[in-house]
Structures are given as structure tokens and as C-alpha cells.
RODO-2510 file (C-alpha; in nm, 4 decimals, decimal comma):
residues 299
     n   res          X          Y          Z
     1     x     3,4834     0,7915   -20,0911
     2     x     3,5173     0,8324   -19,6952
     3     x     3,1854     0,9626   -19,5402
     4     x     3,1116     1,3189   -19,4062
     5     x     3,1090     1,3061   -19,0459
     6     x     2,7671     1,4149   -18,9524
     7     x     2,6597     1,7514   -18,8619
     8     x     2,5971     1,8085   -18,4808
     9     x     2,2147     1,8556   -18,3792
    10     x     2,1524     2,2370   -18,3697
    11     x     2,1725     2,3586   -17,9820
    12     x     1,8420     2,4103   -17,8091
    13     x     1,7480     2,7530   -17,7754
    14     x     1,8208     2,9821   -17,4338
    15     x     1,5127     3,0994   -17,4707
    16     x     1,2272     3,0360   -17,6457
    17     x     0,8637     3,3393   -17,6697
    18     x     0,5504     3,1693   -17,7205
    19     x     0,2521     3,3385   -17,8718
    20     x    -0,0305     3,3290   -18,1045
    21     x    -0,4032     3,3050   -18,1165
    22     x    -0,6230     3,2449   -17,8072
    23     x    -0,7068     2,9098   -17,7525
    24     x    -0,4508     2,7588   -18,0076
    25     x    -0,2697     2,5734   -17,7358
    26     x     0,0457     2,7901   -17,5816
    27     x    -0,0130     2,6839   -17,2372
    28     x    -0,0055     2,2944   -17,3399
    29     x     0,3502     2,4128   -17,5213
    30     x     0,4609     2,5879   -17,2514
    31     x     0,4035     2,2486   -17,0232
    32     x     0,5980     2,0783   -17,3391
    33     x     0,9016     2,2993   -17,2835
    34     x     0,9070     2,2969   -16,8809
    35     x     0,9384     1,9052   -16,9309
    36     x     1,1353     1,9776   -17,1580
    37     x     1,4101     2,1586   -16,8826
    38     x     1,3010     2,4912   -17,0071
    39     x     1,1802     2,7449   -16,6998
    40     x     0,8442     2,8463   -16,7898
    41     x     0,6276     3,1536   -16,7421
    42     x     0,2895     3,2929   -16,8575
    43     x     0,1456     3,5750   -16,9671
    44     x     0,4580     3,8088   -16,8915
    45     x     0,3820     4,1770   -16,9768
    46     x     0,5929     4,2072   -17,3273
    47     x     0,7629     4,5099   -17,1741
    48     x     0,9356     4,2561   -16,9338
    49     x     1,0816     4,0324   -17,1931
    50     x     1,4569     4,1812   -17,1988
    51     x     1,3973     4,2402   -16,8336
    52     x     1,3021     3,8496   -16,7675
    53     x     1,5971     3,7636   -16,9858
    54     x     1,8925     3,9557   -16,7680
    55     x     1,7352     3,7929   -16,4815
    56     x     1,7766     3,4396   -16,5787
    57     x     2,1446     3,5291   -16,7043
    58     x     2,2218     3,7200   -16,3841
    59     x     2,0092     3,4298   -16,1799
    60     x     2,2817     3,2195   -15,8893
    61     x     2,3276     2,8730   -16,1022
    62     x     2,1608     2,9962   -16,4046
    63     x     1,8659     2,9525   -16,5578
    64     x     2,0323     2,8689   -16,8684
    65     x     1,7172     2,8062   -17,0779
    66     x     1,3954     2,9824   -17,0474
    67     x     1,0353     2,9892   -17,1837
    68     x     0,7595     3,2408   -17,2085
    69     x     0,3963     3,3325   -17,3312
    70     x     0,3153     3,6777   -17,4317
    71     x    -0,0541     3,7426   -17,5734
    72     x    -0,3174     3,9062   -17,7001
    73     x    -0,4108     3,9104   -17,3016
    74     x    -0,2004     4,1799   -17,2455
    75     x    -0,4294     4,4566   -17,4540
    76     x    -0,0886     4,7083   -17,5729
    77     x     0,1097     4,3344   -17,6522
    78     x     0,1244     4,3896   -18,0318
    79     x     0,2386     4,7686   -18,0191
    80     x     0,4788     4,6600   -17,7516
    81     x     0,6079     4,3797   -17,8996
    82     x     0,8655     4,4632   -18,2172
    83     x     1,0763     4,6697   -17,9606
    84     x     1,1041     4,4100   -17,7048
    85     x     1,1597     4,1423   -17,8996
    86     x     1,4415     4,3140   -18,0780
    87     x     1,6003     4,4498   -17,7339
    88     x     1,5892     4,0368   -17,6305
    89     x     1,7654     3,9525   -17,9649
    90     x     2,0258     4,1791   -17,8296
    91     x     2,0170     4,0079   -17,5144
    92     x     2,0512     3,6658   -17,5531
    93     x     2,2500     3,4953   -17,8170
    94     x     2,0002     3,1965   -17,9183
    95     x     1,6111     3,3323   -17,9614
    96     x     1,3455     3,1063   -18,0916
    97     x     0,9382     3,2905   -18,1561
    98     x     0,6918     3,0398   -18,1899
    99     x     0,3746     3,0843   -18,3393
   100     x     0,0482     2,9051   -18,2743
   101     x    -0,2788     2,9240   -18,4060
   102     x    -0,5795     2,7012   -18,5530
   103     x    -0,9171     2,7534   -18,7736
   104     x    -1,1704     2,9782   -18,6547
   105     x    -1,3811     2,6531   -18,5827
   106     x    -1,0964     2,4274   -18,3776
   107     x    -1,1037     2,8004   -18,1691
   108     x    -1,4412     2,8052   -18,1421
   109     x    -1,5143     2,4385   -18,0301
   110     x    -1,2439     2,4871   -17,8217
   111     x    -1,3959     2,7610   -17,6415
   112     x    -1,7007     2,6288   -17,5924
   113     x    -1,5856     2,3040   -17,4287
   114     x    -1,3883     2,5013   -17,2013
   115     x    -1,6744     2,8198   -17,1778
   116     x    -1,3750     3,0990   -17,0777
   117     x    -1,3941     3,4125   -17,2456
   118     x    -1,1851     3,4889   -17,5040
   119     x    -0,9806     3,8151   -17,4324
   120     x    -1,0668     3,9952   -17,6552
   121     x    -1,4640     3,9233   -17,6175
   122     x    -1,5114     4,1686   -17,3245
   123     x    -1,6680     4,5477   -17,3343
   124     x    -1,3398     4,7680   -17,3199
   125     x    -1,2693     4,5339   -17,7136
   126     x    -1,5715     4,6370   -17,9116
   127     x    -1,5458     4,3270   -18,0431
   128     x    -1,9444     4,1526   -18,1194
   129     x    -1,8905     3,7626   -17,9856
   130     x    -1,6682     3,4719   -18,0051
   131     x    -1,5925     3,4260   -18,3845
   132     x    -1,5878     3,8151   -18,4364
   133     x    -1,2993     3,8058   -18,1361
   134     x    -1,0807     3,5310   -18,3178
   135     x    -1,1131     3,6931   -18,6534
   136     x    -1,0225     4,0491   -18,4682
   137     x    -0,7495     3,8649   -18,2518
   138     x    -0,6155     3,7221   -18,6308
   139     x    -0,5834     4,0555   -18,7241
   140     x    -0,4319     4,2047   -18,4667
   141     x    -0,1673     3,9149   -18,4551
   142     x    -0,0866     3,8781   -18,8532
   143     x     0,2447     4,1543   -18,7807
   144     x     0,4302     3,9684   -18,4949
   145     x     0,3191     3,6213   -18,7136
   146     x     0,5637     3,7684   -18,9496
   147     x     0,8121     3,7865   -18,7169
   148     x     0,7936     3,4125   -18,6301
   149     x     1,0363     3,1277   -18,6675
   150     x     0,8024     2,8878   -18,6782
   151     x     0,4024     2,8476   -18,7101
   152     x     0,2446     2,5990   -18,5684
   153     x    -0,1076     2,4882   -18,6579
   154     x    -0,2371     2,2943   -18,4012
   155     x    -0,5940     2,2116   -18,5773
   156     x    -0,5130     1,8452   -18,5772
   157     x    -0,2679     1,7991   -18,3192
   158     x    -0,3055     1,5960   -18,0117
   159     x    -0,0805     1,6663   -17,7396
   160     x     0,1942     1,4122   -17,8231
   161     x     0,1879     1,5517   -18,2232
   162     x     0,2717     1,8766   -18,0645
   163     x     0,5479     1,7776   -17,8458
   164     x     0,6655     1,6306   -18,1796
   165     x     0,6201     1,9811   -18,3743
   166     x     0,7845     2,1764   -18,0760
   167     x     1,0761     1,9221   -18,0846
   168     x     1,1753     1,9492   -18,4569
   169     x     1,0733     2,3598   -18,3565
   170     x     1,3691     2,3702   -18,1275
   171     x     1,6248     2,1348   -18,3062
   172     x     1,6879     1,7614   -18,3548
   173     x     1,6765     1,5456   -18,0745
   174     x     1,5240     1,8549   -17,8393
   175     x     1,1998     1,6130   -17,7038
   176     x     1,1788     1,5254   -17,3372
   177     x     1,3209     1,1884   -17,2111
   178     x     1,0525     0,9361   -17,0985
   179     x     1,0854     0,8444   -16,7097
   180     x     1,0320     0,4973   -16,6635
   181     x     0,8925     0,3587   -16,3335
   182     x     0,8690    -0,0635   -16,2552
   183     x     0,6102    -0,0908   -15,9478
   184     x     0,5897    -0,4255   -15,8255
   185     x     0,1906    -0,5358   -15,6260
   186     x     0,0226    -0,7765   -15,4995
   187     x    -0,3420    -0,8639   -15,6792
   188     x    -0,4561    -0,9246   -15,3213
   189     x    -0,4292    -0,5953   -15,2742
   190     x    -0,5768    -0,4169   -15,6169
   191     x    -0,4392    -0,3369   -15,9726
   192     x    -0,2253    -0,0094   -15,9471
   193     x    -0,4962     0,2404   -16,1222
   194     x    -0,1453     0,4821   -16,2407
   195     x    -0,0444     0,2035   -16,4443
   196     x    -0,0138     0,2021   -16,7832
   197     x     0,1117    -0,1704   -16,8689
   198     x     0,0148    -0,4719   -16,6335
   199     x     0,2432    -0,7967   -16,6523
   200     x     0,1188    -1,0642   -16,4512
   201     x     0,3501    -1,3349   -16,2878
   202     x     0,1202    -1,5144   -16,0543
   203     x     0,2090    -1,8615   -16,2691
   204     x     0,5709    -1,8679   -16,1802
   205     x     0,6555    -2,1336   -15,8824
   206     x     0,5924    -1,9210   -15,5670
   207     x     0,8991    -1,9167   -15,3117
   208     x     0,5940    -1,8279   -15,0038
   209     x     0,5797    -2,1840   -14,9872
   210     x     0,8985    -2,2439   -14,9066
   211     x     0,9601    -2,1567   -14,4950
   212     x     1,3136    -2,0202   -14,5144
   213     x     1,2530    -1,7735   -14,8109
   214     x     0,8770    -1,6734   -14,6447
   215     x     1,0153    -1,3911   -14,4535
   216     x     1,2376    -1,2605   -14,7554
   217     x     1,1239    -1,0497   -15,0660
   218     x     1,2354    -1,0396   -15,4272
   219     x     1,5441    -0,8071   -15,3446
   220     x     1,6943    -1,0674   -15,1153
   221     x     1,9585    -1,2998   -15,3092
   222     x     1,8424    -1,6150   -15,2196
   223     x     1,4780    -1,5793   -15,3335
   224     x     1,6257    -1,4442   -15,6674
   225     x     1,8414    -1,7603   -15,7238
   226     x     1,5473    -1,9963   -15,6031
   227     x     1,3353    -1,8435   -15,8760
   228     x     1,6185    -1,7919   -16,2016
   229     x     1,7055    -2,1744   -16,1367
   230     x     1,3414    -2,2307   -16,2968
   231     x     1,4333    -2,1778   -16,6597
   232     x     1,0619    -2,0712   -16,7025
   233     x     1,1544    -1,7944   -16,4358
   234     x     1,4283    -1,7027   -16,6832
   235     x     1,2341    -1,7441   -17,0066
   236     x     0,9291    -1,4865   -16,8624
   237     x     1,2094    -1,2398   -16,8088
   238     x     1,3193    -1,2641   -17,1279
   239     x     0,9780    -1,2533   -17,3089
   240     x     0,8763    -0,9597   -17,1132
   241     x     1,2374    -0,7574   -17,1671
   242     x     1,1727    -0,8204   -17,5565
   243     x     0,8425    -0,6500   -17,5285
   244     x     0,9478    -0,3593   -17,3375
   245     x     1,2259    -0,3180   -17,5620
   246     x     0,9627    -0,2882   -17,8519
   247     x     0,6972    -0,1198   -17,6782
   248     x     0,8420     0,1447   -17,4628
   249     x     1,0302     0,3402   -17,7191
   250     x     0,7591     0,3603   -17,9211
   251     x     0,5502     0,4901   -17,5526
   252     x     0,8383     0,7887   -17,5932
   253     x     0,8240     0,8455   -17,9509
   254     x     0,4394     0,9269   -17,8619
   255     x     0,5408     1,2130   -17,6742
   256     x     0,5016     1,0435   -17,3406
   257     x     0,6808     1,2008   -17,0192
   258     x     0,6382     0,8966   -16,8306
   259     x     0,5557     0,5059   -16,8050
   260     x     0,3995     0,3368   -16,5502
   261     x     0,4938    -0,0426   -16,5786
   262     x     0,3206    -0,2563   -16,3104
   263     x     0,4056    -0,6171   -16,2027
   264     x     0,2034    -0,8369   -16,0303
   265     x     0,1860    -1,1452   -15,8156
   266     x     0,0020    -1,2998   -15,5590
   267     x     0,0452    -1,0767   -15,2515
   268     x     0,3277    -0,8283   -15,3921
   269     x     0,6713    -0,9316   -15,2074
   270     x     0,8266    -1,2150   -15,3869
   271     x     0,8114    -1,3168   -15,7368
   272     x     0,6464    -0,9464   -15,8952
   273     x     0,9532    -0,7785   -15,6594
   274     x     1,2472    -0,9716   -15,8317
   275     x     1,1122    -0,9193   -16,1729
   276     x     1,0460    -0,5487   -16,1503
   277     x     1,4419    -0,5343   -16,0579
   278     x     1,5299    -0,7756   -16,3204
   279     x     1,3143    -0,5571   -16,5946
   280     x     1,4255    -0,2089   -16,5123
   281     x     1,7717    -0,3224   -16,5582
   282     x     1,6555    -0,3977   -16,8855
   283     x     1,4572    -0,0832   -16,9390
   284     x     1,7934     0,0912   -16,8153
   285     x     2,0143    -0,0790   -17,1540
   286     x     1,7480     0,1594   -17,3527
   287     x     1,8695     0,4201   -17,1988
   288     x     1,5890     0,5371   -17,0003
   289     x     1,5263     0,7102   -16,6505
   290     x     1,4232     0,4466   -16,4593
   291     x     1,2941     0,4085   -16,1169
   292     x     1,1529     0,1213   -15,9066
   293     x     0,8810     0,1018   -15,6548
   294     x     0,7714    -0,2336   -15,4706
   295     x     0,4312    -0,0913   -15,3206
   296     x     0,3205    -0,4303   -15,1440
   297     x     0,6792    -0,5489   -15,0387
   298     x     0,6290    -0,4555   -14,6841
   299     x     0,2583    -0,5832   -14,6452
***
């Protein structure tokens, strides 16, 4: 029997409301969904919401996708709510509400490592400490949890499981692309401290000590054919492009918005030059956003 042709991935959603329980991690999701392409805002009065949303429709180039966080910080947010979430329905054809919250004790620890107060642990609230103010603030929030497309418990979560959670939130394949940056040094001058992988190439023949390719660098041609006429030149490349290849979609699939891949020889200008070219041509067949840097070429 001839196969189905597969579905398409659902769209992303225009605009996507972010609420939930104090502490449970909306501000790390709203980061998530401005890498994400989404234009982000925080703790917008609820009253605003259809307000926001003719904006970015009416905005010069449109703001075609748009993200905010409405709380329990705003203290008439719940009775608001229902009304302007319904007139934004109206408003914009593709509306996601997501949902976060965690146990009382994840809330709590979190609290205390970060010693803000919780909103509604303040005198105008009534409310009689921390755990009395997340129970209350559960309370108050259970009607527009009903409402919600999707709940998100972030309990266990680390910051990549949740850019995971949002992604299947908002539709398949809706996680942000990992950037990719190859940055040639020299050792002489220090290890890169923004670098996430080192690859060392001091042991290839060095073309310093030969005069006419001194005063080049690894993006001149003939320094680049002295050093891929070595077939141990050529065999490093190829080892280290094999490695990337298994390593660096597995960096993304960790919910990583960026790389740092660092390449080092002996005084940063030759050989550690020509390979970061070499690799991020590599890195580019995975069809990544790549970007090279050679930070000791010049010294």
C-alpha cells in the first residue's frame, strides 16, 4: 500500500500568555520563547492583553509572534483575566496559555535561594508567610489553570528539559536553532574561558617555520595547501568533523542556544586558523548557524 504523506508540523503560535505560580519558572520560559523568535514581555497588566495584541498586528514589519507573562503580581489578575483572555481569542487567530507551577517545597527552596518576596507575602495579602502565600497563590490560580492548554510542572526540570516541554508546548519542531561559533587561539596567549569544546592542533607540522608562509595565516591559500598535503593534516580534520557531527547535535538536543568550539595552536594564526574554517564548513552540512572568529590571527 503507498504511504500517507506525513502531516505538516502544527504552526507555532502568534502568540503565546504565560502564567502560573510564583517562582515556578515563567521568566526562564519567557527567555525560552524570545530565543525562540517570539517578542517577549513581563508582567503586562491583564487588562492590556487584547491591547498588546492589536499593537503587534498593527506594528510597521510585524511582530508576527509574541509572548507574555501575566501573574499573580498584578493583585485584580485572576478577576481580570477570563475577559481578556477571551477578547485576545477574538483577536488573534492562533492563542496558546501556558501553565506553570511546582510543589510547595521546589517553591519554597526556590525562594529561599533567591530570598525575594513572594507577591503575595506582603501586608495589603493577609496572607501569614511563604508556604501560606503559595498555598493561597494555588488557590487563587486553580480557575485560569482550567483554562490552560498546557501545564507544565517544572519540579524536576532543568532549563534545557524545559525548553524541551515548551517546544512539544508550541508544536513539533518549535525549539530554538543552536548557533555555532569556531574561534581559532593561540595557547601562548590563554585558553578561551567562553569555550565549551577545546581541540588542540599544536602536533600538526607548523608552516611558522617555513619563511615564505611566516607572514600568512590559515585563511591564505597557500598555507592551507602546505598543511592538507600532510595526510595527517587531512586525517585530524576528518577525526574532528566526525566528532562534531556526533557531539554537537546532541549539544542542541540539550536545549543549548549556542556552542562555543575553540581551536588551538601554538600562537593562534596558522594551523588552529585553517582548521576552524575547514570545521565550520563541516558544522555548516548539519545545518547549523555558524560563525567563525580567529581571536589571535592578527597577534
Amino acid at each position: 500500500m503507498p504511504r500517507r504523506p506525513k502531516s505538516p508540523p502544527p504552526a507555532p503560535p502568534n502568540f503565546v500568555v504565560i502564567t502560573g505560580l510564583s517562582g515556578s519558572g515563567k521568566q526562564s520560559a519567557l527567555n525560552a520563547l524570545e530565543d525562540l523568535g517570539y517578542f517577549g514581555v513581563d508582567n503586562l497588566p491583564v487588562a492590556l492583553l487584547p491591547t498588546f495584541a492589536e499593537l503587534c498586528r498593527r506594528s510597521e514589519g510585524g511582530l508576527s509572534r509574541a509572548a507574555v507573562v501575566v501573574d499573580a503580581r498584578e493583585p485584580a489578575f485572576v478577576a481580570a483575566f477570563p475577559a481578556a483572555y477571551t477578547r485576545l481569542r477574538e483577536l488573534v487567530s492562533h492563542v496558546r496559555l501556558l501553565f506553570f507551577e511546582a510543589t510547595d517545597d521546589v517553591l519554597m527552596r526556590r525562594y529561599s535561594e533567591t530570598r525575594r518576596p513572594h507577591p503575595l507575602d506582603t501586608a495589603n495579602r493577609h496572607t501569614r508567610g511563604l508556604r501560606a502565600a503559595i498555598q493561597a497563590e494555588r488557590t487563587l490560580l486553580a480557575p485560569v489553570r482550567e483554562l490552560a492548554d498546557r501545564i507544565i510542572d517544572t519540579s524536576g526540570l532543568t532549563i534545557y528539559d524545559l525548553r524541551r516541554q515548551l517546544g512539544e508546548a508550541l508544536g513539533a519542531g518549535q525549539t530554538a536553532r543552536m548557533r555555532v561559533l569556531l574561534l581559532s587561539f593561540g595557547f601562548k596567549h590563554g585558553i578561551p574561558t567562553e569555550a565549551d569544546l577545546v581541540l588542540d592542533v599544536r602536533f600538526l607540522k607548523n608552516p611558522h617555520y617555513v619563511p615564505e608562509l611566516r607572514p600568512l595565516t590559515g585563511r591564505d591559500a597557500p598555507v592551507a595547501d602546505f598543511l592538507l598535503a600532510d595526510e595527517e593534516v587531512v586525517e585530524t580534520r576528518n577525526r574532528f568533523a566526525e566528532l562534531l557531527a556526533f557531539v554537537v547535535p546532541r549539544y542542541a538536543r540539550d536545549g543549548r542556544s549556542y556552542l562555543t568550539i575553540a581551536i588551538g595552536c601554538t600562537g593562534g594564526k596558522h594551523r588552529s586558523v585553517m582548521m576552524a574554517e575547514a570545521l565550520a564548513r563541516e558544522v555548516r552540512k548539519l545545518r547549523f548557524a555558524v560563525r567563525v572568529r580567529h581571536r589571535d590571527m592578527a597577534k
